[in-house]
N, C-alpha and C positions, 0 to 999 in steps of 0.2 A: 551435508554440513558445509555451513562457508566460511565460518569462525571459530576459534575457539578459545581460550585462554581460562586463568581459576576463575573470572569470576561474571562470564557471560556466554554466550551461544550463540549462531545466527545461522537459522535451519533456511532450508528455500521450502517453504510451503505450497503443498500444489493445489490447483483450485478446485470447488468441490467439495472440500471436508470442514465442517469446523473447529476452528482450536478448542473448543470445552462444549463438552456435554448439555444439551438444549433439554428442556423441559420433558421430550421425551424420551430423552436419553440418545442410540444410538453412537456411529464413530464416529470421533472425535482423536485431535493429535494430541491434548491431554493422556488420552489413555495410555498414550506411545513411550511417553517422558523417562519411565522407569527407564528404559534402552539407554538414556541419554545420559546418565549416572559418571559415568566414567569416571567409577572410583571413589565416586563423594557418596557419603551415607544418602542423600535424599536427592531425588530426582530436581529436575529444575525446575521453574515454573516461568509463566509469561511474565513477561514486561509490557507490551501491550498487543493488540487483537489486530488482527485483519477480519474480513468480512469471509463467509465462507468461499464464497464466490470468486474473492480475490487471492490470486499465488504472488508466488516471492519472497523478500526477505522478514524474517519475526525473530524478532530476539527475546533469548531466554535468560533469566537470571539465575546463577546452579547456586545461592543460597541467597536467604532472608538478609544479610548485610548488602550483597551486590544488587537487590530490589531494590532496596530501600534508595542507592544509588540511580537506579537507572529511573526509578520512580521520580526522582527529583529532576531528572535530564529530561525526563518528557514534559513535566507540568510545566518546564521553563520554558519550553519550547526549542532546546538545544540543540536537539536531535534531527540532525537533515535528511528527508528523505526524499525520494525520487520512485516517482511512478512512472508507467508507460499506460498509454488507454489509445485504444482505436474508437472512433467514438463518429457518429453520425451526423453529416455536418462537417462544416469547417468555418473555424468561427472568425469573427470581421477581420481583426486583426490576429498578424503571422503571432505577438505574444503580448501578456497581458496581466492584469491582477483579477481574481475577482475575491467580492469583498461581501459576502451578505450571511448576516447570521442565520443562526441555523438553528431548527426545536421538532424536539419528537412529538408526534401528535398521534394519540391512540383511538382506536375508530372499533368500539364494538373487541372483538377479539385478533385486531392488526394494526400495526402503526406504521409510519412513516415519517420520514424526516424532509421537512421543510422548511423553504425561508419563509423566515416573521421576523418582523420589527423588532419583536420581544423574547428573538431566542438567544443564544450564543456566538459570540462572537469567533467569524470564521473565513481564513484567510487563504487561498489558494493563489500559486503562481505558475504560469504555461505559456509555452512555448509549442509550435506547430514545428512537428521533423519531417512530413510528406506530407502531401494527397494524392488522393487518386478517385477519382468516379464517384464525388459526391462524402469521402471519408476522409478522415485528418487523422495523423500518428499525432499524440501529443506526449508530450513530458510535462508532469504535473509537479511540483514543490509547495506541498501542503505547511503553512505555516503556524497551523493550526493543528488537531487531531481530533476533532467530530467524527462520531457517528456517522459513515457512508456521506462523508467532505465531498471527496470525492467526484462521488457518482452524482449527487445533488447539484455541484457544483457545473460541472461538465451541460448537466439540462439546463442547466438558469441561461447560460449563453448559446442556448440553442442547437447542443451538440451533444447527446445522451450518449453513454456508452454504451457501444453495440454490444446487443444482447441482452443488457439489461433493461428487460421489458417492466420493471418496477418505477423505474424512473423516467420511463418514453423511449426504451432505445427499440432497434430493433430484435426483434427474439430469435433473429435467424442464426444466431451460433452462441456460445457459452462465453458470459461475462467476459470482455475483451478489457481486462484493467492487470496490471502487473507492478508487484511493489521491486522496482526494479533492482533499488541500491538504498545503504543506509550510512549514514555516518556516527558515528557516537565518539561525542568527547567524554571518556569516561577516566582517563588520565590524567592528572592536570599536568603533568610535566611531558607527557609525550601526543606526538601527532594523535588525530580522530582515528578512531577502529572504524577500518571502511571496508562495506562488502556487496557485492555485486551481485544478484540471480542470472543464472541465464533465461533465456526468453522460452516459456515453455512451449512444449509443440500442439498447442491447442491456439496459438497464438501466433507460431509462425507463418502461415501462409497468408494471413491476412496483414503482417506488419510487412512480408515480404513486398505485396502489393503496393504500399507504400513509400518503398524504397531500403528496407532495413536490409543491410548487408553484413550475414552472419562474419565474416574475411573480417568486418572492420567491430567486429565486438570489441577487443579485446581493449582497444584504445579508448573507447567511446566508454566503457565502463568506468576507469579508470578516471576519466573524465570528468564523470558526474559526480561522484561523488566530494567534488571539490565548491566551494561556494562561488556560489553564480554570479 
């Protein structure tokens, strides 16, 4: 748990699992929610998704009045978030926008998400924090919230996320993306609720490569989660 208060939650999801139950069932951290009760008649439910692939922070709303809230922070696009991606490649420039809509396209019984002139409009912001041997740590501020932004995002400038072999990365280790920190103005009279994941250990030794140093986390989190 990395939040808590009456009327929100903010788990650190690890990667690997998805949040709700897929067509054929199996686990999922839906199933878990009941745990998360603490006290309130009904368990909580999401606010919005990460990818299964992707760990770090998801926030839960513990009843139908605090959805409906948090549901109106995300459509506005209120909600600041921060990711981490080791990603293949290092793209032209140290930081940058990119700006290209996005649209599911379904192929037979699989889909994927693409830029088209005629998808949705989709806004990612990055910043390069190492290299090393051909790979870039980035920090990613999606200003948008598409369907795998992201990792679409990251390929369009020539720099897939490593591992993810869906969208060109390399497949030599497990999706290297991290939802690192999130902010929520869910107050209107007091500071943003801000929370940090720590960097999981499926992910450490290749951000270490890079340059990340566990010693200076505690500031750098801290950090982020403030506007850029």
């Amino acid at each position: 748990m990395l939040y808590r208060d009456g009327l929100v939650l903010i788990i650190d999801k690890p990667a690997g699992i998805p949040v709700h139950a897929g067509p054929g069932g199996g686990p999922n951290l839906e199933a878990g929610f009941d745990a998360l009760r603490f006290g309130l008649r009904r368990p909580p439910a999401l606010a919005h998704r990460l990818d299964r692939e992707t760990s770090g922070c998801l926030v839960l709303g513990r009843h139908p009045k605090a959805l409906r809230r948090l549901g109106i922070l995300f459509a506005a696009g209120k909600v600041e978030k921060v990711y981490w991606a080791v990603v293949a490649g290092i793209p032209v420039t140290p930081e940058g926008t990119i700006d290209a809509r996005l649209k599911k396209l379904t192929r037979k019984s699989s889909w994927r998400i693409e830029v088209h002139p005629q998808g949705q409009e989709a806004v990612t912001d990055y910043r390069v924090l190492g290299t090393h041997d051909g790979r870039a740590w980035l920090e990613l501020r999606p200003r948008t919230g598409r369907t795998h932004q992201i990792r679409v995002h990251c390929a369009t400038i020539g720099c897939p996320v490593a591992g993810d072999s869906r969208y060109g990365g390399p497949a030599d280790s497990p999706v290297l993306l991290h939802a690192r920190a999130i902010a929520l103005p869910l107050y209107p009279a007091r500071l943003a609720i801000t929370a940090s994941a720590p960097v999981p250990q499926h992910m450490l030794a290749a951000l270490a490569a890079l340059g990340y140093d566990p010693g200076c986390d505690a500031m750098r989190a801290t950090a982020e989660t403030m506007p850029a």
